[in-house]
C-alpha positions in Angstrom: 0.0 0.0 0.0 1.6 3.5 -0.7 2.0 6.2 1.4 -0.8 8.2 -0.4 -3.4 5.7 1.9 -1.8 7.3 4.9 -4.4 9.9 5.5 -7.4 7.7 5.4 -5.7 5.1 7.3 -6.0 7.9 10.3 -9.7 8.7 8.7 -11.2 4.7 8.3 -9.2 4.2 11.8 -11.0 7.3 13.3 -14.4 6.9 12.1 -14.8 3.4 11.1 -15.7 4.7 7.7 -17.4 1.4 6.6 -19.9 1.0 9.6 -20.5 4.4 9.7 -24.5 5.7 10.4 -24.1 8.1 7.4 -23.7 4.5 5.2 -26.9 3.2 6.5 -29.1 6.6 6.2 -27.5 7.5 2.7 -29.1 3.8 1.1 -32.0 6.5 0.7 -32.8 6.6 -3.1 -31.0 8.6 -5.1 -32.8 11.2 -7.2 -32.8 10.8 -10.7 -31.7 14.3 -11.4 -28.5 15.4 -11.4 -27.9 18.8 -11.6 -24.0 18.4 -12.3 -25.9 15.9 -15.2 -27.7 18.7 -16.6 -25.0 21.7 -16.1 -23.0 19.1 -18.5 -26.0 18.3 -20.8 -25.8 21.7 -21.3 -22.1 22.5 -22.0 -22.2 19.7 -24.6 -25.1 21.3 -27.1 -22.5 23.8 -26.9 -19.4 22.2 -27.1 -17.5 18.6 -28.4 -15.1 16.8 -26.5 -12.0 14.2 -27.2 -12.6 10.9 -25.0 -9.7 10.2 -23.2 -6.6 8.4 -24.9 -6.8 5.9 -22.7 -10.2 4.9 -22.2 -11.1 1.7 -20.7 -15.1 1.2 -19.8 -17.7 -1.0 -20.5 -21.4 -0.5 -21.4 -22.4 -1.5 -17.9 -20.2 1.0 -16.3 -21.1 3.4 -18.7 -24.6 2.9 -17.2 -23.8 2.8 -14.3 -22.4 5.7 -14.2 -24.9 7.4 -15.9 -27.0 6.5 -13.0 -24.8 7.9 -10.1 -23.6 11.0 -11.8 -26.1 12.1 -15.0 -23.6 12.1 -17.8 -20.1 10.3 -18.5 -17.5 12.4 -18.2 -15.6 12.7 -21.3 -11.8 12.4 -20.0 -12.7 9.0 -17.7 -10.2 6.7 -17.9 -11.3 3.7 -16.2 -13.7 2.2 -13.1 -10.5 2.6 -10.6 -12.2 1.7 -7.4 -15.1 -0.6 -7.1 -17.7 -1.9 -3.7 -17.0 -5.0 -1.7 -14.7 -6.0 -4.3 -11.2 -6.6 -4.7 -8.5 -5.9 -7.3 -8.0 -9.7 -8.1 -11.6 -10.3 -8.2 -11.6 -7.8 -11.0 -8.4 -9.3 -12.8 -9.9 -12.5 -13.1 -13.5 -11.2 -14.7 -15.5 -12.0 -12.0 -18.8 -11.3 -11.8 -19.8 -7.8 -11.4 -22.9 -6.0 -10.8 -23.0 -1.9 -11.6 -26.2 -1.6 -10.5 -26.9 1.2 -7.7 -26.8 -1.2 -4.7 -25.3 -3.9 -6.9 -21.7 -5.5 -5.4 -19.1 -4.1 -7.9 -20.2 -0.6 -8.7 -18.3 1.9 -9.0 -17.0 3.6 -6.4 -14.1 5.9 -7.7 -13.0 7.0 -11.1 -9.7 7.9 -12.5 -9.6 11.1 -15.0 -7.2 12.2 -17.7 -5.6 14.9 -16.7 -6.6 17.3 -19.9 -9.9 18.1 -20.9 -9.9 18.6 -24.7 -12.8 20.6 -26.1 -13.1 20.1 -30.3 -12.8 23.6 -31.8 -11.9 22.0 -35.7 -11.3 18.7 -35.9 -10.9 19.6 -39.5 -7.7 21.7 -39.0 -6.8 19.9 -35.8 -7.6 22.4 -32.9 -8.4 22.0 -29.5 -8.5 23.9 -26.6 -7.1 21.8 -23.8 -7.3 22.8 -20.3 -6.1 20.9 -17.2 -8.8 18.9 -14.7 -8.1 19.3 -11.2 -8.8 16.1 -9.8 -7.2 12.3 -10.9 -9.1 10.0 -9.1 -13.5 11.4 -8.7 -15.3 9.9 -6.5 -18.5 8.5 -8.3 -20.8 6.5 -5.7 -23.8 8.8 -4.2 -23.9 7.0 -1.0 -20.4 7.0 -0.3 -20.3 11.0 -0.8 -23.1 11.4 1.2 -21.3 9.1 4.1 -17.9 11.2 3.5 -20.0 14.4 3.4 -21.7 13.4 6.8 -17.8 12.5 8.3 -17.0 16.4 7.4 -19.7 17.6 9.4 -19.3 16.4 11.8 -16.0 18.3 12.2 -13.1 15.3 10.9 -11.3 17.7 8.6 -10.4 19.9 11.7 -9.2 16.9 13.2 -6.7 15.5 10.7 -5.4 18.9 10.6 -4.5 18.5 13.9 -3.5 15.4 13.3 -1.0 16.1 10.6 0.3 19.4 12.5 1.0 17.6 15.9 3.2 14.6 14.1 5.8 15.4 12.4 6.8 12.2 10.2 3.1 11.5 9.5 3.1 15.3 8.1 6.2 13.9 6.0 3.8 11.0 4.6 1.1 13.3 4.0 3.8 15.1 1.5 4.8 11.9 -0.2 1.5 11.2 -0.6 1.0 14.4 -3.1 4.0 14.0 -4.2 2.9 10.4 -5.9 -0.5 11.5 -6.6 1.2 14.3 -9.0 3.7 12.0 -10.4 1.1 9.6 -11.0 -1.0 12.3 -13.1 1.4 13.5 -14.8 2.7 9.9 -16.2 -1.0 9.2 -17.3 -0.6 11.8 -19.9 0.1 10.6 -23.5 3.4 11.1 -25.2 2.2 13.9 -27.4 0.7 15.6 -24.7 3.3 15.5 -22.1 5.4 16.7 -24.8 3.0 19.7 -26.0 2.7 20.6 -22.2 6.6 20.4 -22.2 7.5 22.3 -25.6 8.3 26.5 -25.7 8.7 26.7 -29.3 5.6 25.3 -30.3 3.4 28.7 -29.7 5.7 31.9 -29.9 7.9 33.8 -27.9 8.2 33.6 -23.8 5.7 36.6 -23.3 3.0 35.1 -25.6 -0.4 34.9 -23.3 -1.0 31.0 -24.8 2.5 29.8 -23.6 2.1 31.5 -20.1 -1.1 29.3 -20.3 0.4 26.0 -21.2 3.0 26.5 -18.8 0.7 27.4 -16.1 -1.3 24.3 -17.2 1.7 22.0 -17.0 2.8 23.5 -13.4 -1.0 22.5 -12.4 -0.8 18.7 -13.9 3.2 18.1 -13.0 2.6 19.4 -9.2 -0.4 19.4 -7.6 -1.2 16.9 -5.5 -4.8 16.1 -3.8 -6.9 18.8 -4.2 -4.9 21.0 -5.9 -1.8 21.0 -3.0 1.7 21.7 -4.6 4.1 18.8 -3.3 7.1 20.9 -3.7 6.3 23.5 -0.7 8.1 20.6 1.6 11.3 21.1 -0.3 11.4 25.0 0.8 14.3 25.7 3.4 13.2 25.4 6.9 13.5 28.7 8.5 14.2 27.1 12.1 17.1 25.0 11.7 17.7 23.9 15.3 14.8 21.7 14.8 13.8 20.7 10.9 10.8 18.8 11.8 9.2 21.4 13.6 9.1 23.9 10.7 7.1 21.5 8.2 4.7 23.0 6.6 1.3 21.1 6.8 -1.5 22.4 4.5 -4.9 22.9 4.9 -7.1 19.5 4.5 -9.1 19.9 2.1 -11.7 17.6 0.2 -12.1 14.6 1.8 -13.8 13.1 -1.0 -11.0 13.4 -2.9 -9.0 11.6 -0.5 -10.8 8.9 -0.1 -11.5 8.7 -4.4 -7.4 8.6 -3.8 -7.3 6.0 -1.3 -9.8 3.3 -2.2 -8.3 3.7 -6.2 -5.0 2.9 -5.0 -5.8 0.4 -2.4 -7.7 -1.7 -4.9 -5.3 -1.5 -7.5 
């Protein structure tokens, strides 16, 4: 398991995430309408998008997904975390059900890191622009449990946490450190080396190029929830004591944290 669990180790430690009331009350039905579904109904009679370049998902996931979240995002990747099932369950093609309750839906998706909207597919242009978050978590009752866990004041907590232990604070940098690393290696060839070029739009003080390389600072360095890794590598002001002076960030999203941590514990 990498270090990137070691939050939620603290949070399904703390709270007993599985067996947690918010679990049982969110089995509610869900409600067919999703207004994140329509918000991107609506961008798309607008606007055409490139499917991710490495797209792996099925029919029944595509419904399935449809079901939990209204629409299929366009940059998925694949199904990277799944319920009550385990990675070499899913390696061996065993039965699976998507359905909303089903064993086997999904729980956690993993996103390409570039959104590419079709401006002329004749000409070949795109406008690509970075998306924030690698690993989206999909299932409604798990957000609801997760959203319940932040109410009832857990962020404050692993912020505490974090700032009162010093080598866990370390892990917690590792972890964005491999969740950035990990994004930025999903990228394809021709990307990674568009993101990478600054001869392929002008001179250094053309707007587009500051873009692209404010796009490719985004997708090389930011961790979960948008935290930049590379703050831990700033000198410590107090050097009688290096530990003492590490930086902790604010927690953030715990949804995204959680998308993080059951992705890479089932892979």
């Amino acid at each position: 398991m990498k270090s990137s669990c070691m939050l939620l180790l603290i949070f399904s430690n703390s709270t007993n995430a599985y067996h947690y009331p918010a679990f049982a009350a969110s089995q509610q039905a869900i409600s067919a309408e999703h207004s994140s579904g329509r918000r991107w109904k609506n961008r798309r009679k607008r606007q055409t998008f490139l499917p991710s370049p490495s797209r792996k998902l099925t029919s029944e996931e595509e419904v399935a997904l449809l079901d939990q979240l209204g629409y299929v995002p366009p940059n998925i990747c694949t199904v990277s975390a799944r319920s009550g099932i385990s990675a070499d369950a899913i390696k061996t093609n065993a039965a699976i059900d998507t359905s909303s309750k089903g064993i086997g839906r999904p729980i956690a998706i993993q996103s390409y890191p570039l959104l590419a909207q079709i401006v002329n597919k004749e000409q070949d242009k795109y406008n690509k622009t970075p998306f924030p978050t690698l690993y989206w978590l999909t299932c409604p009752h798990v957000s609801k449990a997760i959203s319940e866990i932040e109410r009832n004041g857990y962020v404050r907590k692993f912020q505490a946490r974090l700032e009162d232990d010093a080598s866990l604070a370390k892990k917690w940098w590792q972890c964005h450190e491999e969740y950035a690393t990990e994004r930025w290696g999903l990228l394809s060839e021709s990307d990674r080396e568009w993101l990478l070029s600054n001869n392929q739009i002008g001179g250094v003080d053309n707007s587009e190029q500051r873009k692209v390389d404010s796009m490719r600072e985004m997708i090389q360095y930011s961790g979960v929830a948008g935290t930049d890794h590379r703050r831990l590598r700033e000198p410590d002001e107090d050097k009688t004591n290096k530990d003492s002076s590490i930086y902790v960030p604010s927690v953030k999203c715990l949804h995204s944290h959680y998308a993080h941590y059951r992705s890479q514990k089932q892979s």
